[in-house]
N, C-alpha and C positions, 0 to 999 in steps of 0.2 A: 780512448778516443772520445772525444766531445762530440753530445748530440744536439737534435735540434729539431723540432717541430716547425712547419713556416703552412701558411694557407692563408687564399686569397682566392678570389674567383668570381662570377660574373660577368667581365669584360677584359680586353686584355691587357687596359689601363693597368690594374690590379694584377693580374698573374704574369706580366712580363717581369715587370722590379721585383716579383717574389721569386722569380724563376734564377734571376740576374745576384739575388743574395742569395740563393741558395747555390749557385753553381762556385760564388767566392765562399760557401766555407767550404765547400768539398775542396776546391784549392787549398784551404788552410788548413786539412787535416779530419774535415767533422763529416759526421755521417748523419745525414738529412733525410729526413722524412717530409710528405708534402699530404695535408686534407685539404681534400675538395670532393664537389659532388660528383657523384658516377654520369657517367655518360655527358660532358660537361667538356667546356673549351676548356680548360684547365688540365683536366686528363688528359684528353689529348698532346695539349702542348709539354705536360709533364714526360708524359710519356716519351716523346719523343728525345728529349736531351736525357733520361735514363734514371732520373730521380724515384725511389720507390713513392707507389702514391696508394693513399688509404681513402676509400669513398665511403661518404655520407649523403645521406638524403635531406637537402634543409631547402626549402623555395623562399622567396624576399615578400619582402611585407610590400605589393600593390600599394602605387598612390591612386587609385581609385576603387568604389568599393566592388568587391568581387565575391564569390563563391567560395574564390580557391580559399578565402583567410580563413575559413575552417580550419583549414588542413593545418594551415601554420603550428600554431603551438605545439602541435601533436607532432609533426616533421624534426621541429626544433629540440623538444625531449627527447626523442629517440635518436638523433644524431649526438645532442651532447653526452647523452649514454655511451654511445658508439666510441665518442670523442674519448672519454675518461680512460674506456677499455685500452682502447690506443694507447695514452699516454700511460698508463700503469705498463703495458706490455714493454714499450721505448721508454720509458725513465727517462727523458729527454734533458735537459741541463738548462734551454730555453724554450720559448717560444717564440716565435715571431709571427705577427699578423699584418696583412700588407693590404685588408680592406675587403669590400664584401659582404653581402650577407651571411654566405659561407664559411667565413674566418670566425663568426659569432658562435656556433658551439665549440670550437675549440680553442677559443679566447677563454671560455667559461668555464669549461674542463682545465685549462691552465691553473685558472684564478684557482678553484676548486682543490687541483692537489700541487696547489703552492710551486711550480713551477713559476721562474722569471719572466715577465710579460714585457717584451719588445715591439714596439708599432712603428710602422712604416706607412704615412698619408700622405696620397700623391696631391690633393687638390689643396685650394685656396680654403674649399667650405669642407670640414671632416664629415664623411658621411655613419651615420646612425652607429654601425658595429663601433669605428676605432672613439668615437665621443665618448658611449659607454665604457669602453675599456679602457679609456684612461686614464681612469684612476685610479687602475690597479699596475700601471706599468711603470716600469725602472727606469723607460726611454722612449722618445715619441722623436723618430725621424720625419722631419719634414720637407717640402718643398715650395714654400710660401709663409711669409712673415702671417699674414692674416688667420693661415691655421692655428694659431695658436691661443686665440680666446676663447675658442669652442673647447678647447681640452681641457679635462680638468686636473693639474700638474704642468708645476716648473720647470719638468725634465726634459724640456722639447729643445732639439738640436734641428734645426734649418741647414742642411744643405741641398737640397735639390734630391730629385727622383733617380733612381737605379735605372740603366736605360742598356739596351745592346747595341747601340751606336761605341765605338770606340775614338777614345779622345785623340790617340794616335796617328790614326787614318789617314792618309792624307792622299789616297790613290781616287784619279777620276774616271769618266765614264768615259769610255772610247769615243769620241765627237763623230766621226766619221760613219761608223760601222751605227751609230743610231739618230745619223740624220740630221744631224747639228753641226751648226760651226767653232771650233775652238773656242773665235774671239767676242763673241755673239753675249750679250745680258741674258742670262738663264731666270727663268723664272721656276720655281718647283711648285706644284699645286698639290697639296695632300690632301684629299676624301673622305681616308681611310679606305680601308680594304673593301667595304661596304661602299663606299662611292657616298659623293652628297649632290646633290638634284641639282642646288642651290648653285652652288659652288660653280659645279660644269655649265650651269645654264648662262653664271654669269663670265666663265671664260670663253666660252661660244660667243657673247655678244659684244667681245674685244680682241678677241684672236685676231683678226686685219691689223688693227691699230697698233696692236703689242708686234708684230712683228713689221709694219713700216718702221718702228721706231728701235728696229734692230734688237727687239729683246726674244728672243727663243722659247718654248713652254715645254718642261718637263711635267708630264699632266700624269697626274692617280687619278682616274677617274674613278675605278673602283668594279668590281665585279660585274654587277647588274647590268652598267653602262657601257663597259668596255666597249663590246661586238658591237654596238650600232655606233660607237664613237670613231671608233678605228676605223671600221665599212666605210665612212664618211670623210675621213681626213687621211687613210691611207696613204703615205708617200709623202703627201705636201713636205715639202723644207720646212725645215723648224719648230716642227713639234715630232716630240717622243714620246708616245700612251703608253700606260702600262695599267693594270688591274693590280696587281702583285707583283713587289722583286723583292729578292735578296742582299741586292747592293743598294740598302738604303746609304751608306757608307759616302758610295763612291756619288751619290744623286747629291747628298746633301754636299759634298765638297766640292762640288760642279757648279754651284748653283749661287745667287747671285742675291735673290728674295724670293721666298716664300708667301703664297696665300691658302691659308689652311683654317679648321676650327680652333677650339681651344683645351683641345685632350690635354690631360694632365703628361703623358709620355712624348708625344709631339711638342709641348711647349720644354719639355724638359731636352730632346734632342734639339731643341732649336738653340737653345743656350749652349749645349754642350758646345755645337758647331758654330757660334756666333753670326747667326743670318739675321739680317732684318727680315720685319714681318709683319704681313695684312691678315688679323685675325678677326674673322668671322664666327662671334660661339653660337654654337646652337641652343638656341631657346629656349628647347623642350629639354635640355640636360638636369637634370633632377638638382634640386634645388638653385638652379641657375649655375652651376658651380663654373663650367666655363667661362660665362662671364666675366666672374668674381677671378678666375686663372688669368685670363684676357687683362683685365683691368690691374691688377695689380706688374705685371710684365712694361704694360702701356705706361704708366705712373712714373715707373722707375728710367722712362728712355728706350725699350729694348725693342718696341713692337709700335704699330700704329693699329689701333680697336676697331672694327666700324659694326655696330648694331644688325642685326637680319633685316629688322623695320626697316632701314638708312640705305640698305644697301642700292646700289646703282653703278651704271657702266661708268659715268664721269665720275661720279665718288672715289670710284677705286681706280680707277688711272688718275688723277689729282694723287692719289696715295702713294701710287709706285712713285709717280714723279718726285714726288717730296725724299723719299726713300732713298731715291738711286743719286740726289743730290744732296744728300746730307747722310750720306750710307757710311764714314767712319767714324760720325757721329754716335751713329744708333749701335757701331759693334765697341765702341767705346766706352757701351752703356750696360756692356754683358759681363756676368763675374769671369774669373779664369778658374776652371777647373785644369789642376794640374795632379790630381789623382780620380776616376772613377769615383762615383756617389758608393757602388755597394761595397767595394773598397773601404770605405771612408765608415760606410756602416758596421763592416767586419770587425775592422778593426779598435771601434769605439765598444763594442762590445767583449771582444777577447781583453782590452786594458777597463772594463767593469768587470770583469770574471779575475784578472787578475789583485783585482783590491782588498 
């Protein structure tokens, strides 16, 4: 049986596509191993789908100056010690790192005892860990043409993000049972699970307009927001809140256009399901790298951009309008995935191990 090291952690940018390749090689046969830090979204979520998972202690290097950066080096040695132990115990065949501060001592421990180094970057900008390591890997999966000047090696393959949206899918949300009408323009509003301020304040100050004009709102507001959102718009026709579901599946094939940030996993399910889309990045995303996700999507046809500074109630209904009248334009403008991305990783990997 072929093994395999994978770690990623942070956000769940990063540990969902590592969870999503790790669950296709167990399909193919391999036994996986997952590092990340103890007490940590990543454990948990490992946890949960049943992947053994090995913890280390490593914190991120603050972009502002702080106290904690003592600690750093000191966290970082003692994990990549931690890290080595591991991979001597697992003799693992690869590794794969899928981003994170946390994938950095056992990217190093790879490099270290000559283990295969595989990288998976969900954004436009590669952030710090997968930069360095790449020029020690065999293979750098991408999901954005622009990631590719920051790496250092030719070996970068572009197809998009590993995502748990299924390309298949094609089942919708019960219209009825959640308050909507079959025939109705759905709008989907992503947050994230955390909810965006921005985002709900500015769907609050068109909810009339969007629905005179017969378009519906399937709204994330997101945790924090939910109870005082719901309290407030309980019942009304045409809007459906949620905090959290499971059937992102059935939201996104219900739905018509999306207004959302510019997460590397959200722009990757947006592709997958070919929606037009009003992408809002946030700002404050470390190295702007939303943005730079945003803009390259917008460039190519597939999305319309509008800045945090720019934004406005008429800006963004100007936007849907353009959208919903030029909307087989914009899905004419999306690639065809006709296999899953960690598929696609899997298997470019098993025909490198065959060579």
């Amino acid at each position: 049986m072929k093994k395999a090291v994978i770690s990623a952690g942070g956000t769940g940018g990063h540990i969902l596509p590592a969870i999503s390749i790790a669950k296709e090689l167990i399909e193919n046969g391999w036994e996986v191993h997952y590092i990340g830090n103890n007490d940590s979204m990543e454990e948990r979520l490992v946890n949960q789908v049943g992947i053994p998972f090995l913890s280390i202690n490593v914190q991120k290097l603050y972009r502002r100056i702080t106290i904690k950066h003592l600690k750093f080096p000191f966290l970082l040695f003692n994990s990549y010690v931690k890290c080595v132990k591991y991979f001597k115990s697992i003799k693992p065949d690869i590794y794969i790192g899928c981003g994170g501060f946390v994938s950095g001592p056992a990217g190093l421990a790879a490099v270290r005892l000559k283990v295969p180094v595989y990288l998976q970057e969900q954004n436009s900008y590669p952030g710090i860990t997968t930069r360095y390591l790449s020029k020690h890997a065999i293979k750098i999966f991408t999901a954005y043409d622009a990631a590719k000047a920051y790496l250092k090696t030719d070996s970068v393959l572009n197809i998009g993000n590993p995502t748990g949206v299924d390309i298949k899918n094609t089942e919708l949300l019960n219209f009825e049972e959640n308050n909507l009408s079959r025939d109705s323009i759905k709008l989907l509003v992503l947050g994230g699970s955390q909810g965006s301020v921005v985002i709900n304040n500015l769907i609050e100050s068109c909810i009339d307009e969007l629905l005179n004009r017969g378009i519906e709102i399937i709204w994330q507001t997101g945790k924090n927001n939910f109870a005082t959102l719901d309290k407030k718009y309980k019942g009304r026709r045409g809007l459906l809140l949620f905090d959290f579901t499971d059937k992102m599946n059935e939201m996104y094939n219900s739905s018509d256009i999306i207004v959302a940030r510019a997460g590397a996993l959200t722009l990757s399910e947006i592709q997958i399901k070919k929606i037009p889309s009003i992408l809002i990045p946030l700002p404050t995303a470390a190295e702007n790298h939303q943005y730079f996700n945003a803009k390259e999507l917008a460039d190519k046809g597939m999305v319309r951009m509008i800045e945090q500074k720019d934004l406005a109630k008429d800006a963004f209904l100007n936007l849907v309008d353009e959208i919903l009248m030029n909307k087989e334009s914009f899905i004419s403008s999306f690639p065809d995935f006709k296999v899953s991305v960690q598929k696609q990783i899997v298997n470019q990997i098993i025909s490198d191990m065959e060579l």
